[in-house]
GUROKOL-564420 format. One record per atom (N, C-alpha, C): x, y, z. Coordinates in steps of 0.05 Angstrom, whole numbers, plus 5000, padded with zeros to 4 digits. Atoms other than C-alpha are relative to their C-alpha. Layout:
XYZ ...
REM end
This chain:
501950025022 108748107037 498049785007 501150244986 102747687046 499149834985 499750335018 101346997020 497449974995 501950165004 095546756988 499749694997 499750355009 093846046993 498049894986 501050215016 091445606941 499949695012 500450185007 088644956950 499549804981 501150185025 089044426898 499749804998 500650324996 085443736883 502349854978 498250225009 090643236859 498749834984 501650265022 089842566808 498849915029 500850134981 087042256879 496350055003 503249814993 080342716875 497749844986 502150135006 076842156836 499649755016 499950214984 079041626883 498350035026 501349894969 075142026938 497150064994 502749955002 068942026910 499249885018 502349875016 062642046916 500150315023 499449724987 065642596973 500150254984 498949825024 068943036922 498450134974 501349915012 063843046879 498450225001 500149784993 061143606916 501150115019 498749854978 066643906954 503549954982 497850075000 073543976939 501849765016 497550124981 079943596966 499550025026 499449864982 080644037017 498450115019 503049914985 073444137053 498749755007 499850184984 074543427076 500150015022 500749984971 072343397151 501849745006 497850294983 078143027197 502050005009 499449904971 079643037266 498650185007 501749815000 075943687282 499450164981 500249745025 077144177224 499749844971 498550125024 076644107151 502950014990 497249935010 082944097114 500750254992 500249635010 082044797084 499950155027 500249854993 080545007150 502649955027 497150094997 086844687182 502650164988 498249775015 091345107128 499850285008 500449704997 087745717140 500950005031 498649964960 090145677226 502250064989 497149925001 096245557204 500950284987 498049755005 097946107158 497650285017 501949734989 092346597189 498250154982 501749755033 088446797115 497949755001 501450125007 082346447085 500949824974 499050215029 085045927033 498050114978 501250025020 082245896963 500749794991 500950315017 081145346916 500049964973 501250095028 082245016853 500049744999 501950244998 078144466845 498050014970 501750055023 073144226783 498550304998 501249795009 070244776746 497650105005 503250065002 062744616762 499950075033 499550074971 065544646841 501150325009 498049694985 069245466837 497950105002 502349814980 062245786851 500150025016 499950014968 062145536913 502849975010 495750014984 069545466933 501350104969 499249825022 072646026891 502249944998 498049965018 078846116859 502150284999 498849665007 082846786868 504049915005 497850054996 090746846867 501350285011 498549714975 095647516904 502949964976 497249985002 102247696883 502549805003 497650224992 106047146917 497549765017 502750164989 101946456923 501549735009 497650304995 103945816959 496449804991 501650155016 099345296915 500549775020 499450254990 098244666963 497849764998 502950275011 095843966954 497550015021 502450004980 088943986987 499749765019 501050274985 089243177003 502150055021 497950014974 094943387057 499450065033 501349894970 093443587128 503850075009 498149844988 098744087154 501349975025 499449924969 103644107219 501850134990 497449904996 109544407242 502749914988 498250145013 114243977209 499950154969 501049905018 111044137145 500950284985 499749735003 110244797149 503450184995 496649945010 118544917163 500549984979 498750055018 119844667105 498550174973 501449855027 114045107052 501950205015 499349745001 116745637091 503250004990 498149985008 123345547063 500850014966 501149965021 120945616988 499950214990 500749795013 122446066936 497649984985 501850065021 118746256887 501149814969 498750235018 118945736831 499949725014 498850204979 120445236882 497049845005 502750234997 116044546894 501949865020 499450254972 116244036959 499149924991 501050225012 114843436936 501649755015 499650174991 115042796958 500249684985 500550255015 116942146915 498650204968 500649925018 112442316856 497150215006 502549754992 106942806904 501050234993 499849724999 107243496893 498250115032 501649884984 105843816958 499650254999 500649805002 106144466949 502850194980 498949755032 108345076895 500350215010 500349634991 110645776915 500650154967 500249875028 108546206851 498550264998 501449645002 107246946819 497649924996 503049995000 100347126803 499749854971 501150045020 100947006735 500249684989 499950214999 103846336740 498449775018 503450224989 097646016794 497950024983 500650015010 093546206744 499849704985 499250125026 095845786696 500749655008 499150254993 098145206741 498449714998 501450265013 096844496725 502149805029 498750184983 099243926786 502049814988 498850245006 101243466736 502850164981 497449895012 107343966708 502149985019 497849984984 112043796764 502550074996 497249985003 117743806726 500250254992 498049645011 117944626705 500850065032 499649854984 119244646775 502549945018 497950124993 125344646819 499649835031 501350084988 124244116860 501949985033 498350054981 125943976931 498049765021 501150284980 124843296975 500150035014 501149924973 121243287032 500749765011 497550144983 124542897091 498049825016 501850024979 118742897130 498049784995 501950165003 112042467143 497850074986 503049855019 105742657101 497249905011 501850184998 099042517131 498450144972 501650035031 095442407058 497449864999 502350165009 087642267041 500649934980 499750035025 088341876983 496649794999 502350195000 082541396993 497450035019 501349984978 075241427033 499949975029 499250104971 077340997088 502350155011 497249864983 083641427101 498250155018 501149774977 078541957137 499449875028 499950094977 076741467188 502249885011 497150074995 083141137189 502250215021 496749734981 087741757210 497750165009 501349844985 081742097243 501050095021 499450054966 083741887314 503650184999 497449775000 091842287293 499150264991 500949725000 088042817267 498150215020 500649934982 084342937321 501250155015 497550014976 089542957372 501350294986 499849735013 092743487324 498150204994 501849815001 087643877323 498950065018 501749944960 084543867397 503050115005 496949804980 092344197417 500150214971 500449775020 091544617352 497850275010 502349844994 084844927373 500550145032 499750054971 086844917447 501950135018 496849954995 093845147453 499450295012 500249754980 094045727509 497350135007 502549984986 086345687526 499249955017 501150064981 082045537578 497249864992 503249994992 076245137583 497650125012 501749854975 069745327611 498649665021 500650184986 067744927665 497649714999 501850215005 062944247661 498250075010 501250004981 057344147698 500649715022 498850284982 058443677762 497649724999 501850304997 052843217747 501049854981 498150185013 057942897695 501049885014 497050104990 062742337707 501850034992 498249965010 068842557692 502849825001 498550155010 074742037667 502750135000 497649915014 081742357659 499050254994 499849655003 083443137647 500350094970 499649905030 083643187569 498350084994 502849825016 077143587554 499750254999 500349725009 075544167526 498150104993 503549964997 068744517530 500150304986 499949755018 067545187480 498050135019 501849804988 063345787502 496949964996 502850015007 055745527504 499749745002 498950305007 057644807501 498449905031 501450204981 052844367556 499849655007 500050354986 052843647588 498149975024 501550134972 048943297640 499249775000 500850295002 048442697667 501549744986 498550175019 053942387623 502049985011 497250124991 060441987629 502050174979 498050005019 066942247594 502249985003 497250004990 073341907592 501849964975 498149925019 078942227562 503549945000 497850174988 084741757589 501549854971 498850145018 085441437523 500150204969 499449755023 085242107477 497350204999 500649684989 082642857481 495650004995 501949865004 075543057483 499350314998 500549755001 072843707455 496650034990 502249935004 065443987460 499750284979 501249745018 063944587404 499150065008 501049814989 061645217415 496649954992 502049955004 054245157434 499149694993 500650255014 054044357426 498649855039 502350024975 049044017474 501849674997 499650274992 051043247509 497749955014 502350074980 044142957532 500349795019 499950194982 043042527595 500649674990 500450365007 045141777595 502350014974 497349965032 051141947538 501949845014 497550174996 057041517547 502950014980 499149915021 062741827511 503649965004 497549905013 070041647495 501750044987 498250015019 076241877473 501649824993 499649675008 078742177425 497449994990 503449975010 071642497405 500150324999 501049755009 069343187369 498050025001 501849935004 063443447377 499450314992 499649685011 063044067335 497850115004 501749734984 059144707343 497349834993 501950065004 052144697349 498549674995 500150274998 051943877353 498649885016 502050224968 046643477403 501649734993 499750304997 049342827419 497349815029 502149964993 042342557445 499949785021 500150174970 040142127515 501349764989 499250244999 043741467522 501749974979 498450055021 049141517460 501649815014 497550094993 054741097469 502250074971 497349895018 060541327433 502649935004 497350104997 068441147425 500750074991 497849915008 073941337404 500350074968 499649995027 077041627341 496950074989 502150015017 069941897321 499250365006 500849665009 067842657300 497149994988 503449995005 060642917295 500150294987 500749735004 061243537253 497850225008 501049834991 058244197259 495749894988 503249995008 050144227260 499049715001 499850335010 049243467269 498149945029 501050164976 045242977314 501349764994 499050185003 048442417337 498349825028 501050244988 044641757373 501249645002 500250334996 045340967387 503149975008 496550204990 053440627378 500550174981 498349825022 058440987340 502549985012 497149934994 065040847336 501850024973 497649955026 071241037287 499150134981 500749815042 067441567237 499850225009 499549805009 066442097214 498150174989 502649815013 060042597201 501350284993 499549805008 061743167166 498550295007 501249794987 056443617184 497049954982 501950015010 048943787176 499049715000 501150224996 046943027189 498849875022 501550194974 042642617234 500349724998 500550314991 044241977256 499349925031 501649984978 039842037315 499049795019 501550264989 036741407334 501149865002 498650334995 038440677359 501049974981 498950125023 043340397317 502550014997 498550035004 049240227299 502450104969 499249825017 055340697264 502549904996 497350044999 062040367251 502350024974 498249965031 069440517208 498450204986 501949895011 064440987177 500450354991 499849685003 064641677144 497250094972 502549905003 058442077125 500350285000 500049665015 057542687089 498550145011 502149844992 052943297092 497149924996 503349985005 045343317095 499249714993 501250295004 044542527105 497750025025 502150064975 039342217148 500149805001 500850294996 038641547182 497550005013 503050074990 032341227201 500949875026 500050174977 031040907265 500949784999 498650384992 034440257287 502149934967 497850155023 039140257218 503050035006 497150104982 046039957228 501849874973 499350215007 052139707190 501949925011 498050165007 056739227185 501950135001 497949885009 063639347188 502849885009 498150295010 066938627185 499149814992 502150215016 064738077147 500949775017 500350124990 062537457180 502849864996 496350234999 070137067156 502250145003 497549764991 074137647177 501850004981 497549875024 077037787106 498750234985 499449755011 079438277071 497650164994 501649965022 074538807050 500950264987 499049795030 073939136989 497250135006 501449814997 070439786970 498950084973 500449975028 067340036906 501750314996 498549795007 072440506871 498350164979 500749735023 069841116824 502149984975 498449945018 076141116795 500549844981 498750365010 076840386764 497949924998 502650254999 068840156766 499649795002 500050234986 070039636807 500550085022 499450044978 071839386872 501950035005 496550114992 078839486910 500349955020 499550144967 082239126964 501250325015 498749764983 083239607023 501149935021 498050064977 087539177065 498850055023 501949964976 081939257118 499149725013 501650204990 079038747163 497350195015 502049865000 074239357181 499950204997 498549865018 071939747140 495650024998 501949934993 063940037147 498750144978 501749925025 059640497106 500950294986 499149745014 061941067061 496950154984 503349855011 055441587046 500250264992 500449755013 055042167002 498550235009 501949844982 052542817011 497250004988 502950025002 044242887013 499149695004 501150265001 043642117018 498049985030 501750114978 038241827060 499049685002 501350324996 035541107092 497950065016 502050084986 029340887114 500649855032 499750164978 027840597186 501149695002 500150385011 031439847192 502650004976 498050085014 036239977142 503449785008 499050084990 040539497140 502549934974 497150005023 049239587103 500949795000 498050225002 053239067084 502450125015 497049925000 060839137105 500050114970 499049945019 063739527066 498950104972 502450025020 057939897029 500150314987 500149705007 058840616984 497050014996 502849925008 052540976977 500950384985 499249775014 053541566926 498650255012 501349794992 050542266934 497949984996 503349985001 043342386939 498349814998 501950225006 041441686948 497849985020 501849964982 035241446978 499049805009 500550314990 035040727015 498549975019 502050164985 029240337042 499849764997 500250335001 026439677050 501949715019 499050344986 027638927084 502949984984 498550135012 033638647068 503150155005 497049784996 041938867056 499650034971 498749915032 042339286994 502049954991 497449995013 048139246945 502150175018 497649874983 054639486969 501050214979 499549725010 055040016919 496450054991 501849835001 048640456915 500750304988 499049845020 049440936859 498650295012 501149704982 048941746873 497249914979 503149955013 041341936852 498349605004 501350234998 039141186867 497249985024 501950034987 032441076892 498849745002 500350404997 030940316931 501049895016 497550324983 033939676966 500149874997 500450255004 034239056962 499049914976 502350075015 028738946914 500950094978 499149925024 031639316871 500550425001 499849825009 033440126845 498950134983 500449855032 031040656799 500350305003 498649754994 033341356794 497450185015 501449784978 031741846844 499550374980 499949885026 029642486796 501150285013 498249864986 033343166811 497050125000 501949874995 025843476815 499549925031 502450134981 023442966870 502650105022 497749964988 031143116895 500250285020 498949655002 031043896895 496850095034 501249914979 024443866931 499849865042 499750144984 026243486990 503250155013 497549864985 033443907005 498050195004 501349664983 028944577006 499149855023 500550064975 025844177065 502149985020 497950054988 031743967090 501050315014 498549794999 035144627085 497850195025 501449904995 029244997109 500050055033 499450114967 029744677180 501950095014 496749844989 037045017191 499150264992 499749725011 034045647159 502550124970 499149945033 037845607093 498849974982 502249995022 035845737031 501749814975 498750235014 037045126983 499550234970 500049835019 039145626921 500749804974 500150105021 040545616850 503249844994 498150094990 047545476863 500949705007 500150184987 046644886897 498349774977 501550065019 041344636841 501849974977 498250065022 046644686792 502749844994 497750144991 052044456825 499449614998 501150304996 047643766840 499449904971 500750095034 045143786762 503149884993 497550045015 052043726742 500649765014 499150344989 053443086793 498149904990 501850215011 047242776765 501449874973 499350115024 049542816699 502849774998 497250104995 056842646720 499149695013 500850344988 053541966755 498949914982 502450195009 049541756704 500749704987 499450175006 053641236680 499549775021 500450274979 053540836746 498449935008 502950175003 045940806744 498449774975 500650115024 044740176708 497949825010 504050184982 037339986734 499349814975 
REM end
């Protein structure tokens, strides 16, 4: 009989803003795949999703006969997996007080709620959990998700061959069908490299592992790059970059500096902008929480820039440690802006004032336009609804 899988966002899904705000749990980019698309390898179907109401247009909602309901903030192995598969129906893995996952009829995913743990019969999981619960976890466990996922994608394939005007480092790389280099170093001695199908490496690149470069990806003349860092699908990547995380659809193209760092869809950096990502007395830093409207300690000594999706900076920008920037913001100007930059915020330094979803809407059709998508109504409604949902944290 075959399984439908559900994805579901947990109490954690506010702690993950200003990500989540447009995307589920589970369509978190990290190591190579998203998390949804991590589940779907494993069992072999296309996941589904329940996630905020304003969010099932675009990541639907459907249930089957026999459904295994799983937490979205999880990332899947083999360990794991033994143990859902050992799940009746009725039956919950859980961990401490997580719910990882639900095996349930049709009529009961419907209906399901995360926080009812107890109608269910439960059973403790033995095992290790890698868990997003926080922003920085994506760059944090990037570099193990990686690794799991370059022998996920990989497992009884073949590369296609380099070209020899590379230097090649160690035997851990993995090149897709379309996938080009020249002229570049890559050493994979200290963890796996994989090029996407159709992803370009320009001359003068300096690249290593562990490192993703997903499909369709330029990483452009002279990068230097390190470890633990993923360039999602459709992306340019330029200057220093180490330990993050682009999701996809973004350019951070030019000189400059990328660190600890995770970056959503459809951002843009300007020329020469760079942050921070330890404070001059090497303490602790804190981050701005969504969930609590404030700051929290993240037990970091580095700890870089967290950027929403559509956000953009001017040339020169310049982050504090440790700096959120919400969705659709739009930073310019001399100086280090605030270390929280509210979604829809338009400014720097000098000061903010809302960015309007007109001046917003017409500036993605551009965006979009350039990939050949069409910035729909969909997408317009979806963003109305995070405006509204931010408007509290614009207090110009």
């Amino acid at each position: 009989m075959s399984m439908t899988v559900i994805l579901f966002d947990d109490q954690f899904r506010t702690n993950l803003l200003p990500f989540t705000f447009t995307r589920p749990v589970s369509d978190i980019r990290i190591g190579i795949l998203t998390i949804a698309e991590k589940w779907g390898l494993y069992f072999k179907t296309t996941p589904f999703y329940l996630t905020e109401e304003y969010l099932q247009e675009k990541y639907p909602f459907s249930s089957g006969s026999v459904n295994m309901l799983i937490n979205g903030s999880i990332c899947p192995d083999g360990e794991l997996m033994e143990a859902m598969d050992k799940l009746r129906e009725g039956d919950a893995l859980v961990l401490g007080d997580i719910l990882i996952a639900v095996k349930l009829a049709c009529s009961e995913a419907v209906e399901f709620n995360f926080k009812k743990i107890e109608e269910y019969h439960k059973s403790e999981y033995s095992g290790k959990l890698l868990k997003i619960s926080y922003p920085e976890d994506i760059f944090r466990k990037n570099g193990h998700e990686l690794i799991k996922d370059f022998d996920l994608l990989t497992q009884g394939r073949s590369s296609i061959a380099i070209s020899s005007s590379n230097t090649i480092i160690g035997d851990n790389i993995f090149i897709e069908e379309g996938a080009t280099a020249e002229c570049a170093s890559f050493n994979s001695t200290q963890g796996p490299i994989y090029l996407g199908r159709n992803s370009q490496v320009w001359e003068g690149s300096h690249i290593r592992g562990s490192f993703a470069l997903c499909e369709e990806s330029i990483v452009k003349m002279g990068a230097k790059i390190y470890g633990m860092t993923t360039i999602g699908p459709h992306s340019k990547a330029g200057g220093e970059i180490n330990n993050s995380v682009i999701f996809g659809n973004s350019a951070k193209g030019h000189d400059g500096y990328l660190g600890n760092s995770v970056v959503g869809e459809w951002c843009n950096f300007g020329a020469g902008s760079n942050n921070s990502n330890m404070k001059n007395n090497y303490a602790e830093v804190k981050l701005w929480d969504y969930s609590n409207d404030n700051f929290r300690r993240t037990g970091l000594q580095f700890c870089g820039l967290i950027m929403g999706d559509h956000s953009k900076c001017g040339i020169n920008t310049m982050f504090n440690t440790g700096t959120v920037v919400g969705v659709s913001a739009n930073v310019f100007g001399p100086g280090f802006p605030r270390h929280f930059i509210p979604d829809f915020a338009w400014g720097g330094y000098q000061g903010f004032e809302t960015y309007s979803l007109n001046k917003m809407f017409e500036t993605a059709e551009k965006v979009f336009e350039r990939k050949n998508i069409v910035f729909g109504e969909m997408d317009k409604k979806l963003l109305t609804q995070v405006f509204e949902l931010s408007n509290k944290y614009r207090k110009f």
